[in-house]
N, C-alpha and C positions, 0 to 999 in steps of 0.2 A: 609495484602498483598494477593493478587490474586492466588491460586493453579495453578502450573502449570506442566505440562508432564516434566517430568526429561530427558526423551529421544529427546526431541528438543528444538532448542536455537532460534528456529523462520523457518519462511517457506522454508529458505536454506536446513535447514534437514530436511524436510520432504522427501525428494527427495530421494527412495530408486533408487538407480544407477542400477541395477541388471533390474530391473523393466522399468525403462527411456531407458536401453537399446536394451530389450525387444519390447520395444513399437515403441522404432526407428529401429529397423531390419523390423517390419512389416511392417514399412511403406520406409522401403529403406531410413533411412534419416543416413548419417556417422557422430558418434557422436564423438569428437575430442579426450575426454580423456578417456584416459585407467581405466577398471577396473582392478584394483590392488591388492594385500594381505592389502596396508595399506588402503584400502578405509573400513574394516574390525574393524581397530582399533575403541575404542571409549576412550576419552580421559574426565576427568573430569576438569573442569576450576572451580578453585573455588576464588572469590576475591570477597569481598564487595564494587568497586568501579565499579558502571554498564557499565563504560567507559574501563575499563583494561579489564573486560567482554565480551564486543562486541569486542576489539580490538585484544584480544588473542584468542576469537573463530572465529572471521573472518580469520583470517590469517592460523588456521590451519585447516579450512575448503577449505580454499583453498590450503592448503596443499593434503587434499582429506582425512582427518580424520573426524571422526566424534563426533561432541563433546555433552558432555551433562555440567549444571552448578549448583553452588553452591553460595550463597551471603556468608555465614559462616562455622564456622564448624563443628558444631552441624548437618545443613542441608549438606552438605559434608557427613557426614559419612551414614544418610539417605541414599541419591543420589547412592552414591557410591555403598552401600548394593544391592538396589533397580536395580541397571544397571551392577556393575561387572565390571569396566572401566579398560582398559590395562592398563592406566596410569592414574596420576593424577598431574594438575599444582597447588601447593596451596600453595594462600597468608599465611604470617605468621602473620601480626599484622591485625586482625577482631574481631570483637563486637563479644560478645554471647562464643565462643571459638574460642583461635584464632589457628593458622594451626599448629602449634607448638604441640596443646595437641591434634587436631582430628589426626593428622598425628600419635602419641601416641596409639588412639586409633584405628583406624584403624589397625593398627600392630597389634593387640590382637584379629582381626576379621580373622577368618581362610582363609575363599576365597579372603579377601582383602591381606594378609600378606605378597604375594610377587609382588602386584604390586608396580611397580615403581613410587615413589612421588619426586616432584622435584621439593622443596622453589622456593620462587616468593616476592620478598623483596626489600623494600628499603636499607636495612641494611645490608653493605659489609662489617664490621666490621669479623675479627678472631673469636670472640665471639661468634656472633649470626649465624657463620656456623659451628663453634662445637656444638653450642646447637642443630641445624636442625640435623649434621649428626649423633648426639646422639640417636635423637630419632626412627630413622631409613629412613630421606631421600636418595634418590640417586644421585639427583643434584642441584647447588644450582645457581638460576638467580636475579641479582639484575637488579632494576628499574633505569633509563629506558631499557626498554628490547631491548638484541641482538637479535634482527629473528634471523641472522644465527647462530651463537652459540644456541639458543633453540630449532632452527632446526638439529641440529647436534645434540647435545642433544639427542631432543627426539627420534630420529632416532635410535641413539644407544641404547638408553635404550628399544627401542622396538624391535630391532630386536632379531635374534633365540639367544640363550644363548651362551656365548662362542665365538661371532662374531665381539663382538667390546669392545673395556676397559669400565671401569668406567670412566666419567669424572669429575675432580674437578679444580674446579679456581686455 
């Protein structure tokens, strides 16, 4: 497999905003979207299916987050080390380790320990979201995924402490 920058998902992020905006003042050009607190966030996507990948880092890119990825979760807990991500969306059933046990291990990584993870599953079963919330997720989305519910979601899970409940199914 190809090395790639953990900090971009393709030439969408490369695009520092701060910078574009910058370069449109000098030139008088009004650029429509707001820079934000959450343009700030960076969010880790981790799924081994490269289609649930494009489809859930496009959507929160255009949300105005910024994402970085993971195929497994082994390279997840990498990723994750490596960048420091406010949150993380992680598949549970993947090759190599699936999100169940990186999500485990991550909790035992000091700077990772309180960010928020938040299952990404076929599997709505009772079961397998006592198992996730066991091991210390914060939210739990089954496939196919609600944008607004995972918009809500992550919203909450991201903003200041104290500002919005936990949510569970």
């Amino acid at each position: 497999m190809e090395p790639k920058d953990p900090l971009t998902t393709g030439e969408l992020s490369r695009i520092d905003p701060k910078k574009e905006a910058e370069w449109a003042r000098r030139r008088n050009i009004n650029i429509t979207r707001e820079l934000s607190s959450e343009k700030e966030f960076v969010i880790l996507v981790v799924d081994d299916s490269a289609d649930n990948v494009a489809m859930l880092s496009l959507d929160l890119q255009q949300q105005g987050y910024r994402v970085v990825t993971a195929t497994d979760g082994e390279e997840a807990i990498s990723v994750a080390v490596s960048t420091l991500p406010n949150l993380i969306l992680m598949d549970i059933s993947m090759p190599r380790l699936d999100g169940l046990g990186a999500t485990r291990k991550i909790r035992e990584i000091d700077e990772l320990r309180d960010v928020p993870v938040i299952a990404v599953t076929a599997f709505g079963t009772e079961g397998f979201q006592r198992a996730a919330y066991d091991v210390g997720v914060s939210g739990y989305l089954t496939k196919p995924i609600d944008f607004s519910r995972m918009h809500h979601l992550v919203a909450g899970l991201l903003a200041p402490r104290g500002s919005g409940p936990l949510i569970r199914p």
